[in-house]
Each structure stands twice: as C-alpha cells, then as structure tokens.
C-alpha positions as CSV (number, residue, x, y, z in Angstrom):
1,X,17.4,9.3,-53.2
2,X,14.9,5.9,-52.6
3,X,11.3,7.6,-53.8
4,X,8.9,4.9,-53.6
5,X,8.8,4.1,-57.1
6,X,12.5,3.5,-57.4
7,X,12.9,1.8,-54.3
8,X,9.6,-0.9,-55.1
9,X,10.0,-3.1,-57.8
10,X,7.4,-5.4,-58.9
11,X,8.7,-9.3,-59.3
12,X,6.8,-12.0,-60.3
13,X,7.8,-15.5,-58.4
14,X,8.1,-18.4,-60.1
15,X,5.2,-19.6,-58.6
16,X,3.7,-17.2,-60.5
17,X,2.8,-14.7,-57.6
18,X,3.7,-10.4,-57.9
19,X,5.9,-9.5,-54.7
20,X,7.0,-6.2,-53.7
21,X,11.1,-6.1,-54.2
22,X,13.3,-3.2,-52.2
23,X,15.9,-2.3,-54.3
24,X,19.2,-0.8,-52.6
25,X,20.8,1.8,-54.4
26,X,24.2,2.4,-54.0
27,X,26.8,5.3,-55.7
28,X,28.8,4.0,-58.8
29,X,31.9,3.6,-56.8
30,X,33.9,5.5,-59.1
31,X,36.0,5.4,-62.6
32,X,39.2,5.3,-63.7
33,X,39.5,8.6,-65.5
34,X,42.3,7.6,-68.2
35,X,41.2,3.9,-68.6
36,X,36.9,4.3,-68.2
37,X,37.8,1.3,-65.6
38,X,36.0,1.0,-62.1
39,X,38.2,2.3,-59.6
40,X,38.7,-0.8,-56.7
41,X,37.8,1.5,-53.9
42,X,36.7,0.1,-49.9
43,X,33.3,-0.4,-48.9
44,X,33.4,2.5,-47.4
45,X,32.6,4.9,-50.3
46,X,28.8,3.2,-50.3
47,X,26.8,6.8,-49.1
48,X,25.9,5.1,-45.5
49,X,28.9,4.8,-44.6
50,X,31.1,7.3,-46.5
51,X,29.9,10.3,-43.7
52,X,31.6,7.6,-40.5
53,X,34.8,7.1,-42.5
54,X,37.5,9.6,-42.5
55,X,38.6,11.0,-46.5
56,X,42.1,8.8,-46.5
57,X,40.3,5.8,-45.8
58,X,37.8,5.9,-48.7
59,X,41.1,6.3,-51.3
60,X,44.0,4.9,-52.0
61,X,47.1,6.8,-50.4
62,X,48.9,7.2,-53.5
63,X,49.8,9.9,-56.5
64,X,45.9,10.0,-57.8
65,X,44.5,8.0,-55.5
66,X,40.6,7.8,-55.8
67,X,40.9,9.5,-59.6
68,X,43.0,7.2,-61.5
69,X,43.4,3.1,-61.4
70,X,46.7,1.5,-60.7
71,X,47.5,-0.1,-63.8
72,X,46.6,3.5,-66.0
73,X,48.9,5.4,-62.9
74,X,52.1,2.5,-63.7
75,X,51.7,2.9,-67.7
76,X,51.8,6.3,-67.0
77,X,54.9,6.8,-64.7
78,X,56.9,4.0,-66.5
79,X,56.3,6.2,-70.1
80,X,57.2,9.5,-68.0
81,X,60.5,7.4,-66.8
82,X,61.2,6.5,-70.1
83,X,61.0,9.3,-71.8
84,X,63.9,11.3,-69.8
C-alpha cells in the first residue's frame, strides 16, 4: 500500500533544488522456487492489472507454470528421464 511517506521521496536536482518524487510500487513479480531466479512472467501480474486478467494469462501454461522457471523445470525432467 502507497502511504504517503513511501509513495513521496525527497530528490535533490542537480540544480541543486528538493522535488517531491512519486515512487510506483509494484509486486516482486515472482521467483523461481528451485533456482532463487525471477520468474519471466507478463505484465499482467503488476497488482493494477492482475484483478482484469484472467489466472491462465498471468502464468505460463505448463507443468509448474508460475512456481518454477523454465531452465530449473528442463534440468529437472531431463534428470527424471534419465534416471529410468
């Protein structure tokens, strides 16, 4: 949530004057949870726009989509393959 203080920062110019900076905040976008890697999710997953789009557009449509990366999900199948 934008309280004042969070969303006002302070910035001095470099002409040497303070101006009042709104920061935008925006949810971490999600991590891989094997790897510790950020997930490459849409645009959609920003909190303004995640209540418009439906669930399967904010994920991938795959085994783990959303929860795991790709490269983490393709180590893990191919060792899974390998090991039968």
């Amino acid at each position: 949530m934008l309280t004042r203080s969070r969303a006002n920062r302070k910035v001095k110019t470099p002409g040497g004057r303070l101006v009042i900076h709104r920061q935008k905040y925006y949810s971490s976008g999600g991590v891989c949870a094997i790897s510790g890697n950020k997930l490459a999710l849409s645009k959609k997953t920003k909190p303004g726009l995640s209540r418009q789009a439906s669930r399967s557009s904010k994920r991938p449509n795959r085994p783990y989509g959303g929860m795991v990366s790709s490269k983490a999900l393709r180590r893990g199948i191919t060792r899974q393959v390998r090991d039968l």
